[in-house]
C-alpha positions as CSV (number, residue, x, y, z in Angstrom):
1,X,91.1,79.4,142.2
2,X,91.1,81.1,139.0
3,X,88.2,81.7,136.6
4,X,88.6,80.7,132.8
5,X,86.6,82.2,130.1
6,X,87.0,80.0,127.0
7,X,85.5,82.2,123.4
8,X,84.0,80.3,120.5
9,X,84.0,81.0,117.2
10,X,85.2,83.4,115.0
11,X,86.8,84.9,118.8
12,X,89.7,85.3,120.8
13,X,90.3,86.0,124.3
14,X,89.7,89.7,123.4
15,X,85.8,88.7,123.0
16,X,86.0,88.7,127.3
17,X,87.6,92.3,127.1
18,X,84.4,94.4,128.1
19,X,83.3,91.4,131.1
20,X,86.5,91.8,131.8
21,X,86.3,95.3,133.0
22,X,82.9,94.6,135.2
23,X,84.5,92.2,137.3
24,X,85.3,92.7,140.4
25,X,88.1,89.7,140.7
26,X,91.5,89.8,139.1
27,X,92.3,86.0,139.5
28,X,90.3,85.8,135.8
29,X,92.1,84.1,132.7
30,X,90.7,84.3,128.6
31,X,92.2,81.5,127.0
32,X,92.7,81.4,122.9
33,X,92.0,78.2,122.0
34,X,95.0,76.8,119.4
35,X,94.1,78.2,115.7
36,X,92.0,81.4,117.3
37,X,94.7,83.5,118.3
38,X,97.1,81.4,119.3
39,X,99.4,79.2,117.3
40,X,98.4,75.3,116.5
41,X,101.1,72.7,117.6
42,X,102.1,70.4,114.7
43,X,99.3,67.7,114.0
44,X,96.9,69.4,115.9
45,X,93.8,69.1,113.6
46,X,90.9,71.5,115.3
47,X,88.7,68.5,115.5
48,X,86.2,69.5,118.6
49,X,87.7,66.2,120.9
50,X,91.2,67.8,120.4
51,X,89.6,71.0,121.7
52,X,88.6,69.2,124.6
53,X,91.5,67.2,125.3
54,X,93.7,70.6,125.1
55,X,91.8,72.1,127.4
56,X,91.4,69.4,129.6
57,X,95.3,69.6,129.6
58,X,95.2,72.9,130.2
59,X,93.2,73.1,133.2
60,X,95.4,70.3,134.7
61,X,98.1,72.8,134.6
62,X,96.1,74.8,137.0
63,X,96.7,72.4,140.3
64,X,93.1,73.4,141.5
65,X,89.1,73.4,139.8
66,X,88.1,76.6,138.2
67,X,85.1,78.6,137.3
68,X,84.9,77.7,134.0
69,X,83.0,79.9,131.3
70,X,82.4,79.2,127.6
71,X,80.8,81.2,124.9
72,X,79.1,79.9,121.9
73,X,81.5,76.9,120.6
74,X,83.7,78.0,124.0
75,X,80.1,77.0,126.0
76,X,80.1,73.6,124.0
77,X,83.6,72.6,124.6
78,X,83.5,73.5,127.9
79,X,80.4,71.8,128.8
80,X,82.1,68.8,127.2
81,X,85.0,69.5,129.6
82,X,82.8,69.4,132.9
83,X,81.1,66.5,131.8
84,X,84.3,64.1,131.5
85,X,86.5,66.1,134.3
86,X,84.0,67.2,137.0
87,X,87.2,67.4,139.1
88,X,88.6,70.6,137.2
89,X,85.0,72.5,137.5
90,X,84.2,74.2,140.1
91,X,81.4,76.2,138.9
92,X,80.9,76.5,135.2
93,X,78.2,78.9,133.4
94,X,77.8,79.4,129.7
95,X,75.7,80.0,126.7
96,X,74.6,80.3,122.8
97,X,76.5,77.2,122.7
98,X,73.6,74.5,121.9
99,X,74.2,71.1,122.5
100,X,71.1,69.0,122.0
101,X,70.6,66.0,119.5
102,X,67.3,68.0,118.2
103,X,69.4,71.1,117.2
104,X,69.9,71.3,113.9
105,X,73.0,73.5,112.7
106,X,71.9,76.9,110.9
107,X,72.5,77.9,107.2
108,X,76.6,79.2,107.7
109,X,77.7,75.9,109.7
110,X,76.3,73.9,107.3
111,X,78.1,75.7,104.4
112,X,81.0,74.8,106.5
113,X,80.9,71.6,107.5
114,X,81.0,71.1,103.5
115,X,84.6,70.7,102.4
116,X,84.3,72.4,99.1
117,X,81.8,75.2,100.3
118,X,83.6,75.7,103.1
119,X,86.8,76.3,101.6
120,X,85.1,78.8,98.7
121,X,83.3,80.8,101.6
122,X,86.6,81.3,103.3
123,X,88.7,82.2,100.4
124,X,85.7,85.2,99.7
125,X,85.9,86.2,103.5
126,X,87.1,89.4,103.1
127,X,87.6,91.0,106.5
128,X,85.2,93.5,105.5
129,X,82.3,90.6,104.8
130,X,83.0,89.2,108.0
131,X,82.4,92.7,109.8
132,X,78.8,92.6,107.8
133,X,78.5,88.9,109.1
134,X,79.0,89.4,112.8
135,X,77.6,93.0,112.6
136,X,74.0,91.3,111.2
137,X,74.0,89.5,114.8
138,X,73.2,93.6,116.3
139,X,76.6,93.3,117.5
140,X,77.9,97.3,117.3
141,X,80.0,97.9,114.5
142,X,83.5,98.5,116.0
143,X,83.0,95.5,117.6
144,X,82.2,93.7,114.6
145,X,85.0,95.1,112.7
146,X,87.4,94.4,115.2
147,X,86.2,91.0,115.7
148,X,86.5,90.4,111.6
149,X,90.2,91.5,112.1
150,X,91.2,89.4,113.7
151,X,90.5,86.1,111.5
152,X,93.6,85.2,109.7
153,X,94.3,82.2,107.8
154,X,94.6,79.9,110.3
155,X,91.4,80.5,111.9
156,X,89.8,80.2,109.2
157,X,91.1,76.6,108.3
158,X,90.9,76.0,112.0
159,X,86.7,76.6,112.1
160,X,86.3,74.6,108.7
161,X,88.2,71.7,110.8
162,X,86.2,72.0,113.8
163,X,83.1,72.4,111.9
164,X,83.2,69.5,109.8
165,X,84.7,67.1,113.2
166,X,80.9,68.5,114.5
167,X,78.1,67.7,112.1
168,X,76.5,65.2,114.9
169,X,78.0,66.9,118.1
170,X,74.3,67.6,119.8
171,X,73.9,63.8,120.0
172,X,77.3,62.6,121.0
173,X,77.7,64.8,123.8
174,X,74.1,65.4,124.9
175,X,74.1,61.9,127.0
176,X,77.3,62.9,129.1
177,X,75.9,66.3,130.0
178,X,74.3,64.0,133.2
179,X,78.1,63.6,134.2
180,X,78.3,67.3,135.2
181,X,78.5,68.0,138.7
182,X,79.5,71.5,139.1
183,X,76.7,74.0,140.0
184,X,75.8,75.8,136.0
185,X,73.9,78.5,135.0
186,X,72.9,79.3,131.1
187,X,72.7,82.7,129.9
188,X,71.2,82.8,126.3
189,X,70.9,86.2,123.8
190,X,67.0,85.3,123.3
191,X,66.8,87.0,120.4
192,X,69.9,84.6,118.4
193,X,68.5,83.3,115.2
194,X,71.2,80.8,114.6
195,X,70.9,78.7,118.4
196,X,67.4,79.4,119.4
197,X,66.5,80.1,123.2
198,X,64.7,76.9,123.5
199,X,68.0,75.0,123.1
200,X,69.4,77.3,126.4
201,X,66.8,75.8,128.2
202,X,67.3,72.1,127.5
203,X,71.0,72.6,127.8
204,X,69.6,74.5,131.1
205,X,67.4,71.3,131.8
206,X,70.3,68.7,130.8
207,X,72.9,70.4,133.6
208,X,70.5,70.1,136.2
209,X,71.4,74.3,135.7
210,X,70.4,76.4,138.8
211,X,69.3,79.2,136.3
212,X,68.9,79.7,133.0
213,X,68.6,83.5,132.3
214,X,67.4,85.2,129.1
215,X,69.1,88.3,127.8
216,X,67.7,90.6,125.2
217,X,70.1,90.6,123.3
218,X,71.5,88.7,120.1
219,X,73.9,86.1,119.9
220,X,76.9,87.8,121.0
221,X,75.4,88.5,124.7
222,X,78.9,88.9,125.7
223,X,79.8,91.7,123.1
224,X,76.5,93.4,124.1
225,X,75.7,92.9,126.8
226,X,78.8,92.9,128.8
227,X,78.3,94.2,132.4
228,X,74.9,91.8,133.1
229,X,76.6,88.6,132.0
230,X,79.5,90.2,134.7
231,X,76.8,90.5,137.2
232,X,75.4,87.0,136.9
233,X,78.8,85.5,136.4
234,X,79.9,87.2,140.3
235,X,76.5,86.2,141.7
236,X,77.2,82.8,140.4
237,X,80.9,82.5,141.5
238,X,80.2,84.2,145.3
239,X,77.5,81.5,145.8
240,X,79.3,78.5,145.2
């Protein structure tokens, strides 16, 4: 079976490019979720339930379960995804994805999930702004600027959408966490201001999680620290 690596938020598929390159396996798929690299089909509104239900769709497709991994809104919509299909989850590992009716959304998210801020922030987002943006997470700065370049218009409107379908996602979808059966493991960027490390444990503690490992690194644990979330993702995989 194949291993999915969904991104979150403001990704693409080219956010698993460096884990990519520590794996050992080649059966591994990045997936752009629909507004993030890849085009929206008509009526598709970037809510975070159509999110799920595409991928849901999407791993159908597949014929077997996966190891599924998610990164920050990738690790929430994932999660989601294991908690209402166990049957398309093999394993599934993720992290800086907080999803906990105690979390409370930081300062940018909540400019976002306000219609008229929202919509003023993203008209200012020059690409070089959001290099400064993702670059102030200690991400290096060619990552940050190639991240930035890649957010057109339609990500933009697509992150407003799923921002705003998301002001009370910790306490909608914390409950169904129970539901998960696949063996998880968190891995957290300790040092993230915006989804503090306390929230990887109680997602950690919520999946019944067999680990729940710190990195010390930023949010982006995936962008910097590439080759140790490869290592724990293969440990994870070859044990289940």
């Amino acid at each position: 079976m194949p291993a999915v690596l969904i991104h979150g938020v403001p990704d693409t598929h080219r956010l698993w490019d460096g884990v990519r390159r520590h794996l050992s396996r080649r059966d591994v798929e990045a997936w752009d979720l629909p507004g993030f690299g890849a085009p929206r089909a008509e009526g598709f509104n970037s809510t975070k339930d159509e999110y799920v239900d595409w991928l849901i769709e999407r791993l159908e497709s597949v014929g077997e379960p996966v190891d599924l991994v998610g990164h920050d809104w990738g690790c929430i919509l994932t999660a989601r995804v294991a908690s209402l299909r166990p049957d398309l989850v093999k394993t599934w590992s993720g992290g800086n994805g907080p999803i906990n009716g105690a979390y409370r959304w930081h300062a940018l998210a909540e400019i976002w999930q306000d219609l008229d801020k929202g919509r003023q922030f993203m008209a200012d987002a020059t690409p070089a702004a959001l290099g400064d943006l993702v670059a102030g997470f200690d991400v290096p700065a060619e990552l940050a600027s190639e991240t930035a370049g890649r957010v057109d218009e339609v990500m933009k409107d697509s992150i407003l959408k799923l921002y705003q379908s998301a002001v009370t996602v910790g306490a909608e979808w914390e409950p169904g966490l129970a539901n998960v059966q696949a063996p998880s493991l968190v891995f957290w960027g300790a040092l993230d201001p915006a989804c503090q490390i306390e929230f990887g444990h109680r997602l950690g503690k919520s999946l019944r999680a067999v680990d729940v490992v710190e990195l010390d690194c930023n949010h982006w644990t995936v962008l910097q620290k590439p080759a140790a979330v490869a290592s724990l993702l293969e440990a994870h995989w070859s044990t289940y």
